[in-house]
C-alpha positions as CSV (number, residue, x, y, z in Angstrom):
1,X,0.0,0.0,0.0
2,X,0.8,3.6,-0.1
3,X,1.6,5.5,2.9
4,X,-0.3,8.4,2.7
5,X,0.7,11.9,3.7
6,X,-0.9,14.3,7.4
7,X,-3.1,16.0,4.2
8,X,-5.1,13.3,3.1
9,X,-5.4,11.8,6.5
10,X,-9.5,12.4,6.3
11,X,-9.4,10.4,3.0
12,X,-7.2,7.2,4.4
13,X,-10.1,4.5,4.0
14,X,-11.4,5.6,0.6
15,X,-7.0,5.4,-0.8
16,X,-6.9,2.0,1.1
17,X,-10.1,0.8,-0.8
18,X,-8.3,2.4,-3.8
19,X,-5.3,0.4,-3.2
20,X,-6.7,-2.5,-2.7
21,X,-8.8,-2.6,-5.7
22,X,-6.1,-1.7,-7.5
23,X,-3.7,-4.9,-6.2
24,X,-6.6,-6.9,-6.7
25,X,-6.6,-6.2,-9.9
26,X,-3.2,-7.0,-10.9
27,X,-2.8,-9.6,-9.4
28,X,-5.3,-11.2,-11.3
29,X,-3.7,-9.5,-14.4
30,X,-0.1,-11.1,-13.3
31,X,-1.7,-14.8,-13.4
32,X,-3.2,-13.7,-16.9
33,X,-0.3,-12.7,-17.9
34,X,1.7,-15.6,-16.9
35,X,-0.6,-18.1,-18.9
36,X,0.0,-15.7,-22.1
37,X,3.7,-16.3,-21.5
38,X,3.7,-20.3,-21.1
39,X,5.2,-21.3,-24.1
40,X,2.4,-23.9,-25.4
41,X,4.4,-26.8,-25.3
42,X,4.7,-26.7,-21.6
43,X,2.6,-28.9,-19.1
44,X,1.6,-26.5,-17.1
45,X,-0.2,-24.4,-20.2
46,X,-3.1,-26.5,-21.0
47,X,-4.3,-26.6,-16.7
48,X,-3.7,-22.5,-16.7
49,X,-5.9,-22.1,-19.8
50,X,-8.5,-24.1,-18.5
51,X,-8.0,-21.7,-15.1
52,X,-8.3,-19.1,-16.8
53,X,-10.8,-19.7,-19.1
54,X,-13.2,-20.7,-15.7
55,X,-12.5,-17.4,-14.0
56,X,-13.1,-15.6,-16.9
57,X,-16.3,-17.1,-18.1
58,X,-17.7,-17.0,-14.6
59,X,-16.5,-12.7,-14.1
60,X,-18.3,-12.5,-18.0
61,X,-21.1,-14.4,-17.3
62,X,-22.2,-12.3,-14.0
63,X,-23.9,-8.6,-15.3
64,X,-22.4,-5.4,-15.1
65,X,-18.9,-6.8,-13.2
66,X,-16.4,-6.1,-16.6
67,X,-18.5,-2.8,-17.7
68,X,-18.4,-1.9,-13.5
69,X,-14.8,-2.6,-12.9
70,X,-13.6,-1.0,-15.9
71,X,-15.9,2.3,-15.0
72,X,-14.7,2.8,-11.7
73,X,-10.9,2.5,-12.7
74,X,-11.2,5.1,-15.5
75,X,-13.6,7.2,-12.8
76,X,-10.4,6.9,-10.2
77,X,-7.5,7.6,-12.8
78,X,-9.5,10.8,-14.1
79,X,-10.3,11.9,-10.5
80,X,-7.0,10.8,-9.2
81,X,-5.0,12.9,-11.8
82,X,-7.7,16.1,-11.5
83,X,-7.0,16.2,-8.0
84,X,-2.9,16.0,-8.3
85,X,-3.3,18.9,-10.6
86,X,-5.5,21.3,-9.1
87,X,-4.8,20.1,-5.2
88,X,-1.6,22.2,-4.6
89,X,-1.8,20.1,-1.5
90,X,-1.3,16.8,-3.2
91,X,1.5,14.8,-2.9
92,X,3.6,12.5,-5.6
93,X,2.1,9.9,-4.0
94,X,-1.0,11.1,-5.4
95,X,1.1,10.9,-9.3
96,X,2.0,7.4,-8.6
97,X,-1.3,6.4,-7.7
98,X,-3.0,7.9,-10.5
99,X,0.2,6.4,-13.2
100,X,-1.2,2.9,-11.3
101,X,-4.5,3.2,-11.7
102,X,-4.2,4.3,-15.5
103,X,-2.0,1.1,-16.3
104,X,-4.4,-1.1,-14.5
105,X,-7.3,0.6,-16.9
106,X,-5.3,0.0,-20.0
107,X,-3.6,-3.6,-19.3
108,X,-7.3,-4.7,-18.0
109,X,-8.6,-3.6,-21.4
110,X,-6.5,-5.4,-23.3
111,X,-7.5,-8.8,-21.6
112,X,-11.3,-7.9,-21.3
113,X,-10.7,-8.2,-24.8
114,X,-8.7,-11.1,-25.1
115,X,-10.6,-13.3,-22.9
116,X,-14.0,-12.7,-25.0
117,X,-11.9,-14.2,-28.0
118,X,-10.8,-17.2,-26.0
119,X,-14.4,-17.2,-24.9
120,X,-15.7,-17.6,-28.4
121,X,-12.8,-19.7,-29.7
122,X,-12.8,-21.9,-26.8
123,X,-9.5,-23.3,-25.4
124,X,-9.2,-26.2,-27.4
125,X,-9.2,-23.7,-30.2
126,X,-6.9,-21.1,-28.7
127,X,-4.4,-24.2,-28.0
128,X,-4.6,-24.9,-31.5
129,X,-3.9,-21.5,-32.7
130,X,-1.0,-21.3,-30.2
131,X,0.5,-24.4,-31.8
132,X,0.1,-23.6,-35.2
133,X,1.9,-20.1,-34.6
134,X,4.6,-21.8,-32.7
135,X,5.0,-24.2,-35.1
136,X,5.3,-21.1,-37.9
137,X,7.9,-19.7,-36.2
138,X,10.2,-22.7,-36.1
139,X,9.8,-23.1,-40.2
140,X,10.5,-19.4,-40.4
141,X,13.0,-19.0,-38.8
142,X,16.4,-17.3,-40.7
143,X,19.7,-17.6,-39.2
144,X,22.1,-14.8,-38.6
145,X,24.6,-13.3,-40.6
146,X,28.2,-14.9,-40.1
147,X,29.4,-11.5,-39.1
148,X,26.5,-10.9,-36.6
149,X,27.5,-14.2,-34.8
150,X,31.1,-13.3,-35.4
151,X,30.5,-9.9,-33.5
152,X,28.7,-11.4,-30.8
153,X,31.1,-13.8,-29.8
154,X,33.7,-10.8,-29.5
155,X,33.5,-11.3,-25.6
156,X,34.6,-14.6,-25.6
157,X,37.6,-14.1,-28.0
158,X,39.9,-12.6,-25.4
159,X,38.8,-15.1,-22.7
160,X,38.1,-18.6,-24.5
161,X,40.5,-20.1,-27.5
162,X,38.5,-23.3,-29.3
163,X,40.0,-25.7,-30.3
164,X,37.7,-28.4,-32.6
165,X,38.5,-31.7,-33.9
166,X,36.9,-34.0,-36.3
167,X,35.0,-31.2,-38.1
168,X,36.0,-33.0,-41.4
169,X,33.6,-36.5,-40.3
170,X,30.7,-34.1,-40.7
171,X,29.1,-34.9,-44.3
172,X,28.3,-32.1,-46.4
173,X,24.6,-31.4,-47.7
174,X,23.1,-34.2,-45.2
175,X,21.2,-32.7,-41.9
176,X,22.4,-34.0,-38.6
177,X,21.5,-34.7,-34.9
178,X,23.9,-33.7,-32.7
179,X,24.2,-35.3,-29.5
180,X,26.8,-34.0,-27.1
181,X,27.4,-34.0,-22.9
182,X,26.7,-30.3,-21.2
183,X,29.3,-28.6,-19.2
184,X,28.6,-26.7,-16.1
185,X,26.1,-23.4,-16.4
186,X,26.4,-24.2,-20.2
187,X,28.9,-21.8,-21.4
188,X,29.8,-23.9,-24.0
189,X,27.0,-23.3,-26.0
190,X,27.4,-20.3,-27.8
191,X,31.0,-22.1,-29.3
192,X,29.8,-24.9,-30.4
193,X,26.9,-22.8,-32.4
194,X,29.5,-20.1,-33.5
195,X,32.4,-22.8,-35.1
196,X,30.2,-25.0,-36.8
197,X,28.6,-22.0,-38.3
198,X,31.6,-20.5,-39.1
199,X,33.9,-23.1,-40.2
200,X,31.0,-25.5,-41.9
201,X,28.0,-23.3,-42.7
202,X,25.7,-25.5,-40.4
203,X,23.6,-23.6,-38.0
204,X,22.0,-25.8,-35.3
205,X,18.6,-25.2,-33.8
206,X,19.0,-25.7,-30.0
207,X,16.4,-27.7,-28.0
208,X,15.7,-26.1,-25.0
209,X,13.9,-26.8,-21.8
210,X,10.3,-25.3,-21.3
211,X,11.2,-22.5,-18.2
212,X,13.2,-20.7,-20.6
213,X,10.6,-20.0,-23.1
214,X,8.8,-18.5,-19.9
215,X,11.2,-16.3,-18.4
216,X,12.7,-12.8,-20.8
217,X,15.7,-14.8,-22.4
218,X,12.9,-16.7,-24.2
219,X,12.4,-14.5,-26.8
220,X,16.7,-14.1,-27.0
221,X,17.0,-17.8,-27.3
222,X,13.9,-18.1,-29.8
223,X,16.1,-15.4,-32.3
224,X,19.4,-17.4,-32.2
225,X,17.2,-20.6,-33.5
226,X,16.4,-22.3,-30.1
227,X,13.1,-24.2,-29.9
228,X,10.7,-25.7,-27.0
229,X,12.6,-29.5,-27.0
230,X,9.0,-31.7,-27.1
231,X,8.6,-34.0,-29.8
232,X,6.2,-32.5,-31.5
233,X,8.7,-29.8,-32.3
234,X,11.5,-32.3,-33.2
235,X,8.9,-33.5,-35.4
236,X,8.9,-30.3,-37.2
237,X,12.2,-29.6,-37.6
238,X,13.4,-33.1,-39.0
239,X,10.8,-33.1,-41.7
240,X,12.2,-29.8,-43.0
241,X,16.5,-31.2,-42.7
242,X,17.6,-29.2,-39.9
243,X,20.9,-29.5,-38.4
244,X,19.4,-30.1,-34.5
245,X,21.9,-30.0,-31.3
246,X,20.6,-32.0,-28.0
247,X,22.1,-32.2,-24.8
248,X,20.0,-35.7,-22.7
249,X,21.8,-34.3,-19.8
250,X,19.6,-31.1,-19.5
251,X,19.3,-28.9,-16.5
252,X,21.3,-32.1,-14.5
253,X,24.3,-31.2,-16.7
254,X,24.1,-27.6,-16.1
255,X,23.6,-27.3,-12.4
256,X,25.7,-30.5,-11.9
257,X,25.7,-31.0,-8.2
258,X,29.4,-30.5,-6.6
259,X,30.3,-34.3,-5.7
260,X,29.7,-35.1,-9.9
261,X,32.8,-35.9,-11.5
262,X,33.6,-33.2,-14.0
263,X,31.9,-34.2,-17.6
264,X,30.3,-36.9,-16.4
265,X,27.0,-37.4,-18.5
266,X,23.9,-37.6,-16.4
267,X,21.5,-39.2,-19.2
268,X,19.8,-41.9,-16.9
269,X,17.7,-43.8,-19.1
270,X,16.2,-41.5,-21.6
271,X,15.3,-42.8,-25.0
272,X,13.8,-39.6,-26.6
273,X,16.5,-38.5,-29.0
274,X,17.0,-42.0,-30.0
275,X,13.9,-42.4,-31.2
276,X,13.3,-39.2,-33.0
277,X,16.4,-40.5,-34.8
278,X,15.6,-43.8,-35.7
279,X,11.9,-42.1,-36.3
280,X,13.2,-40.0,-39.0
281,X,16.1,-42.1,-40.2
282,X,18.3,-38.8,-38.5
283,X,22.2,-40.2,-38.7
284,X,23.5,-39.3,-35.1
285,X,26.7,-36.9,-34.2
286,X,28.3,-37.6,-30.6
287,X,29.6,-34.3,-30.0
288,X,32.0,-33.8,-26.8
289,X,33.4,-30.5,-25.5
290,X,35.9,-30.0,-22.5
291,X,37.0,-27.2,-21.4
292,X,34.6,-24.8,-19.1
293,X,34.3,-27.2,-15.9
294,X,37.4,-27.4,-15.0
295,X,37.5,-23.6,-14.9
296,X,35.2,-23.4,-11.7
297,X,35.6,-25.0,-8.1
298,X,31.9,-25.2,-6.6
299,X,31.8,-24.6,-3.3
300,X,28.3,-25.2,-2.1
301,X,25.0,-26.6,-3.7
302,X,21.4,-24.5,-3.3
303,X,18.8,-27.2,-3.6
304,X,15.8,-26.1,-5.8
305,X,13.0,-28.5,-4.5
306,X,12.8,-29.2,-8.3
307,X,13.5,-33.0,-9.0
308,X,16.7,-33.3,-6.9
309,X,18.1,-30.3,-9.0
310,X,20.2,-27.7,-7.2
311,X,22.3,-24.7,-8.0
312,X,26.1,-25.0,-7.4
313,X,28.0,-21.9,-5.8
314,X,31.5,-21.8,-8.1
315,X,34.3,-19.7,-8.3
316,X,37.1,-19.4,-10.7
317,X,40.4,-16.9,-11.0
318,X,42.2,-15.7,-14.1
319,X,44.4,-18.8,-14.2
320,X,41.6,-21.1,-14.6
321,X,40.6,-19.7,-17.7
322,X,41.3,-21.9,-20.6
323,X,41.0,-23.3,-23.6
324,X,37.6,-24.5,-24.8
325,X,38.5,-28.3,-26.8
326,X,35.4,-29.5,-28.9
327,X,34.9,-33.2,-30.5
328,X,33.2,-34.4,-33.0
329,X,32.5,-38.3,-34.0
330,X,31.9,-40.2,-36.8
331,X,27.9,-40.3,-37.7
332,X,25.7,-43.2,-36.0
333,X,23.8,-44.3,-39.1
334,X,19.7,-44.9,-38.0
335,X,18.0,-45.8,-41.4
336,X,18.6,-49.2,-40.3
337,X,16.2,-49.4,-38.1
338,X,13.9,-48.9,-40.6
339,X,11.7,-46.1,-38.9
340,X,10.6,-48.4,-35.9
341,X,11.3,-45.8,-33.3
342,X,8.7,-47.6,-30.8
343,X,11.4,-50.6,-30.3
344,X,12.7,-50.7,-27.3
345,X,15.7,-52.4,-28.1
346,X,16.5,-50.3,-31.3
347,X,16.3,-46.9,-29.3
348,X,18.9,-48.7,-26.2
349,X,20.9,-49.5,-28.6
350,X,21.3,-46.1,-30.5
351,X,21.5,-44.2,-27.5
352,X,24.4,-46.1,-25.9
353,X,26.1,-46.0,-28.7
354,X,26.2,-42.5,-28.8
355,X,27.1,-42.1,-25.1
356,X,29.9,-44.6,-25.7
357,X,30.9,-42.2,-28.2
358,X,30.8,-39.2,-26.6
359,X,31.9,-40.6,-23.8
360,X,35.5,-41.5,-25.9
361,X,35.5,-37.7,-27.1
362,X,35.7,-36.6,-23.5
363,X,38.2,-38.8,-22.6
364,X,40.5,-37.7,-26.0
365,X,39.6,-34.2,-25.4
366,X,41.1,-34.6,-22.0
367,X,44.0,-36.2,-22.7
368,X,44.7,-33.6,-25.9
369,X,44.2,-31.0,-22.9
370,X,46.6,-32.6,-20.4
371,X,50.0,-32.1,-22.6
372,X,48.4,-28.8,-24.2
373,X,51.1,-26.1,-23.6
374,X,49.4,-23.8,-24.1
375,X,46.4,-24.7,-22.4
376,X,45.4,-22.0,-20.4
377,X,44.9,-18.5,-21.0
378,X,47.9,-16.5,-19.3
379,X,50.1,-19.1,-21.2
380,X,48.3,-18.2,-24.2
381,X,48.6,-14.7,-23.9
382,X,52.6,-15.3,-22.7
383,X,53.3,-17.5,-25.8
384,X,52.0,-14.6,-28.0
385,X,54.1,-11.9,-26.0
386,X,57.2,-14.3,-27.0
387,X,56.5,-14.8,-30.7
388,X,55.9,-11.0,-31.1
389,X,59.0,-10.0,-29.0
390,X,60.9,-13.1,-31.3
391,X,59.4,-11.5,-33.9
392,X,60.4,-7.9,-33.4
393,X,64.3,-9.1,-32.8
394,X,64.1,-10.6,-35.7
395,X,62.7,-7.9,-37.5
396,X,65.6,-5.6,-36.1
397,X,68.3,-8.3,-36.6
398,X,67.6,-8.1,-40.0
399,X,67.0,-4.4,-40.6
400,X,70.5,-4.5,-38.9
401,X,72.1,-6.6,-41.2
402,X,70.6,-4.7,-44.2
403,X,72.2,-1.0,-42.9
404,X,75.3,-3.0,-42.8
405,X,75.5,-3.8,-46.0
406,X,74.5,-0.1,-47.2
407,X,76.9,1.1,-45.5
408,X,79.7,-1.4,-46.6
409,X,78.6,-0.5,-50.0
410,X,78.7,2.8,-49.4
411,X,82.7,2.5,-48.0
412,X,83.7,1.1,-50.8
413,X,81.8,3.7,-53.4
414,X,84.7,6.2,-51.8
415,X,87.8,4.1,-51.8
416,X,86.8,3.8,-56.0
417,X,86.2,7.4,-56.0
418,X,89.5,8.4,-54.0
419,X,91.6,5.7,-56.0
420,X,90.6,7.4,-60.0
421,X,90.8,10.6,-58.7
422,X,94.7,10.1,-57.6
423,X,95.4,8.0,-60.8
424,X,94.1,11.1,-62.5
425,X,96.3,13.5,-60.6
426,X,99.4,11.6,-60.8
């Protein structure tokens, strides 16, 4: 609530009442809101529809409640922003209240209006609508410019090196699934997008989990190709040839718990990229990176309450920065599995095939990082101080060398010159 100032003392109750209708208000706004935002492929759309839909049926159905509400909140932002104006006794707390109350009046416009379509459409066919558009946007959807992604990735050039291997097992002109193991917090990410792109023109569309689609980076993500990871959307994106990147671990990866072995993959028994592969005959790409956890020492775990997830508390210094190493396997053929992605047997098999083999390009990528000299960053960064002062000696050496023989020349020009003149003279 707003305190209110010794001069409107007398009107207290009728600003509390104010206030209170007000939160009221948006609060209910907030929950509408949030249903809006749910990306559609998420479980908890569909019961918050249905929510919604109730509530708003019931409030539409009862006469005079929209046509009151909205009355009095344009009545009390007029009157509110009359008496800041003329009152030379009103406060900014008068302002604020009257900004509030004009928001509320607009935002609760807006989804009077919107819940009378879901009202006529119904939420089976809202749902439907939602899909289709979601389903638009992935088919739509153009990647950047090589320079854009080039320029984005500036921050990471002075911190991060890359250093990929078995770029040349990737076919040409034949989409992929990428299967790989995620490192801690995910930095790795943007890298592995940014070098195949750069190096083999292949942009992958990330699969991502449903909270991100829900929260402001959604829309970030959703512009650099990244897509709600259900089926359905797989689905989509196969039957067009798109080059598709998948990390089984998930969330487990990413907020790996402190007592996890670095890299370990956390898979369990999931099937689901398996069978979208075998579904759609999809030849598989183990995909390994090594690098980013072993620049972090956690030092605590938050649990989330969130199936056994936590958050780990890391720190890291300037000489833990290093090198960023990225694998990449030969292709795990499908198509011989003719299509029969409901096998049991046939999805076991592809998957631990592919963790065997991403589970070998973490071990090479380890050992590749062990005898690396130049492994981490301050040796990267001494290594180029060395060539360039190397370089500048021998840039001097020879500019040395060069005056040398000028001058040389130059020496013997005279003796000539001195030795006709006196055979002249004499």
């Amino acid at each position: 609530m707003i305190s209110l100032s010794p001069s409107v003392t007398s009107s207290s109750t009728s600003y509390y009442i104010i206030d209170a209708l007000l939160f009221g208000i948006n609060l209910f706004n907030v929950f509408v809101l949030f249903t809006y935002l749910q990306p559609v492929e998420s479980p908890l759309k569909t019961p918050l529809v249905n929510l919604k839909y109730r509530i708003v049926s019931k409030v539409h159905s009862t006469p005079l409640v929209v046509s009151t509400t909205l009355s009095a909140l344009l009545c009390i932002t007029t009157t509110l922003f009359i008496k800041y104006i003329y009152d030379v006794n009103s406060s900014n707390e008068m302002l604020i209240r009257a900004i509030i109350s004009g928001y509320t009046f607009i935002v609760t416009c807006i989804f009077v209006k919107l819940s009378n379509i879901m009202i006529t459409l119904s939420v089976d066919r809202v749902l439907n609508v939602e899909k289709e558009v979601s389903r638009r946007d992935i088919l739509s959807f153009k990647p950047p410019r090589k320079k854009v992604m080039k320029a984005l990735m500036a921050p990471y050039k002075p911190f991060f090196a890359v250093e990929t291997t078995g770029l040349e097992r990737i076919p040409d002109n034949t989409p992929h699934f990428y299967v790989s193991n995620h490192s801690l917090y995910g930095i790795e990410i943007p890298v592995v997008l940014n070098e195949l792109y750069q190096k083999k023109g292949i942009f992958l569309r990330g699969l991502a989990d449903h909270f991100h689609f829900a929260t402001p980076n959604g829309p970030i993500l959703k512009r650099f190709g990244a897509v709600d990871g259900t089926r359905d959307n797989v689905d989509v994106l196969m039957e067009v040839g798109q080059d598709i990147l998948e990390y089984p671990g998930g969330g487990h990866e990413v907020l790996k718990h402190g007592s996890v072995p670095r890299y370990e993959l956390m898979w369990k028994q999931r099937l689901g990229f398996a069978r979208l592969a075998i579904k759609h005959g999809y030849p598989i790409i183990p995909t390994a990176c090594v690098g980013t956890e072993d620049m972090f020492n956690t030092i605590g775990n938050i649990p989330t309450g969130f199936k056994g997830m936590v958050v780990p508390i890391s720190v890291t210094t300037p000489c833990r920065i290093q090198k960023i190493y990225m694998w990449f396997g030969n292709p795990i053929p499908t198509t011989q599995y003719n299509r029969e992605y409901t096998n049991d047997e046939y999805a076991k098999e592809v998957r631990d095939l592919t963790q065997a083999a991403v589970e070998q390009g973490v071990s090479e990528l380890q050992a590749k990082q062990l005898v690396d000299p130049e492994r981490y960053m301050v040796d990267q960064y001494a290594a180029k101080i060395r060539n360039c002062f190397s370089t500048s000696q021998s840039v001097s050496s020879s500019s040395s060398t060069n005056n040398s023989k000028e001058e040389e020349k130059a020496a013997h020009k005279v003796r000539n010159d001195v030795a006709e003149t006196r055979q002249k003279q004499a």
